[in-house]
N, C-alpha and C positions, 0 to 999 in steps of 0.2 A: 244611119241614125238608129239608136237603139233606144229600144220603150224602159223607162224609168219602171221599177218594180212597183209603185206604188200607182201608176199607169195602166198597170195592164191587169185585166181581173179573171178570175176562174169559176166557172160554175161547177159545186160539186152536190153531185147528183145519192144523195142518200144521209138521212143523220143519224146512221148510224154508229159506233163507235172509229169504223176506219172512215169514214167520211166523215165526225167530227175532226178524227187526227189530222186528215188531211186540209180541211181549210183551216188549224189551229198552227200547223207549221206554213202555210202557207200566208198567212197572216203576221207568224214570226219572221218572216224572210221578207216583210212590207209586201206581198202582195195583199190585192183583195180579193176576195172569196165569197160566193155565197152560196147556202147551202140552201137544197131543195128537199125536201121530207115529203112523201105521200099521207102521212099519219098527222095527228095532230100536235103530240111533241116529236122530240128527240131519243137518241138514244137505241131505235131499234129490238133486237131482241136483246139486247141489254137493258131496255127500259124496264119501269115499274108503276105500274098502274096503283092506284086507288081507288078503291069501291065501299062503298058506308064501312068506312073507319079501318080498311081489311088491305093491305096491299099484295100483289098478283105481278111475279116477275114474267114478264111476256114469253121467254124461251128458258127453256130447259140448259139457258148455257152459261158459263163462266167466264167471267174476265182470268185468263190465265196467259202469262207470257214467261217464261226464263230471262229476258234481254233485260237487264236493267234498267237502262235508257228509256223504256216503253215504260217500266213502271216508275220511276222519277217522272216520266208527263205528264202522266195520270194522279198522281200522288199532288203533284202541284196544280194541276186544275182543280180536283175537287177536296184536294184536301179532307177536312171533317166530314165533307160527303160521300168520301170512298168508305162504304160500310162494308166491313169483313163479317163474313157468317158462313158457320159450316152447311153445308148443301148435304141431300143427298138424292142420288140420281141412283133410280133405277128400268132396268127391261120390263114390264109385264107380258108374259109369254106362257102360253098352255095353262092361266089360272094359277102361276105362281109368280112370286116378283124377284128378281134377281138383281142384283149390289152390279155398279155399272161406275169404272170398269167394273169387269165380271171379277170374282174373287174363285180360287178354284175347290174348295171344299163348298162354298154355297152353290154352283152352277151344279155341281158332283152331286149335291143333297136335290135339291130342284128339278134336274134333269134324267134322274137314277142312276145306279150303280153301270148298268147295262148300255145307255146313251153315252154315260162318261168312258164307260171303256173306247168306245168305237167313237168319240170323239180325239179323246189321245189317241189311238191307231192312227186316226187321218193326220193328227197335226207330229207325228212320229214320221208319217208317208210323206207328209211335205217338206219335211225339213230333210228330207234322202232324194227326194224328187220334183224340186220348186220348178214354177215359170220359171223359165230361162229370162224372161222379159215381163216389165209391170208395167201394162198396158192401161187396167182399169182398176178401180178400188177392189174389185171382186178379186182379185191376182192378189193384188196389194195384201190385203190381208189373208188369201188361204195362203200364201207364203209363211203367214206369221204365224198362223193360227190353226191351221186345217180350213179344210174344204168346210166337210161339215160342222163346224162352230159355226162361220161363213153362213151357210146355209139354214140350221138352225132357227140363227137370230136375226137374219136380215129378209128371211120370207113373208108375206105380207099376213098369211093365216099361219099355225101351228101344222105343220104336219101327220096327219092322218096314222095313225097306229099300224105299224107293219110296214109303212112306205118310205124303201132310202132312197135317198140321193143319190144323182149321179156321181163316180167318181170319189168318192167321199174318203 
């Protein structure tokens, strides 16, 4: 005997945009769904707060896909509500701010002539000499980018004056 789809239910665990998507096809397909939030609305770091009269996107991230299909969803659930506006995202790093992605005359201007050299050297060395294997994001991108871009931008403080990197 097999459970009728509108029978059998699903809990899904986050309202954030892939946990909205998922109990919204799951609900087109007759099942029932219901969705669990820790916060008080929906939406996740895609949401948008309100604070006296001021709205405060909670993440620093974008609704971005290529798949059409994803954006025909979303376009038809919220319709008038899907508000398009230019963003702009940047690094603050060593008391300058940098265009994100990186743009390479601003990182060049930002980072000095001298950093930018020996940042091209390393991503010149990786592209002659990459991981054989991408294990971890740290691989993943000195593959793309250099070691030291890599290292750079993803350390928790700014680098000390005179001190490189391993490998770089």
């Amino acid at each position: 005997m097999t459970t009728a789809p509108s029978e059998r239910q699903f809990i899904v665990i986050g309202g954030g945009p892939a946990g909205l998507t998922a109990a919204y096809e799951l609900t087109k397909l007759g099942f029932r769904s219901t969705v669990i939030e820790q916060q008080g609305v929906v939406g996740g770091l895609a949401s948008t707060a309100r604070y006296k009269g001021y709205y405060f996107d909670m993440g620093g991230h974008r609704f971005f896909t290529k798949v059409d299909e994803v954006k025909k969803m979303w376009q038809e659930i919220l319709r008038d509500d899907f508000l398009r506006c230019p963003r702009l995202s940047r690094i603050y790093y060593a008391g300058t701010f940098f265009y994100y992605p990186l743009r390479p005359l601003n990182a060049l201007m930002g980072l000095g002539l001298l950093e930018g050299l020996l940042i091209v050297l390393s991503y010149l060395k990786w592209q002659l000499f990459p991981y054989r294997q991408e294990d971890t994001f740290e691989q993943w991108v000195t593959n793309r980018f250099g070691k030291r871009l890599f290292l750079t931008f993803s350390r928790p403080t700014p680098r000390k004056s005179g001190a490189s990197p391993a490998r770089s």
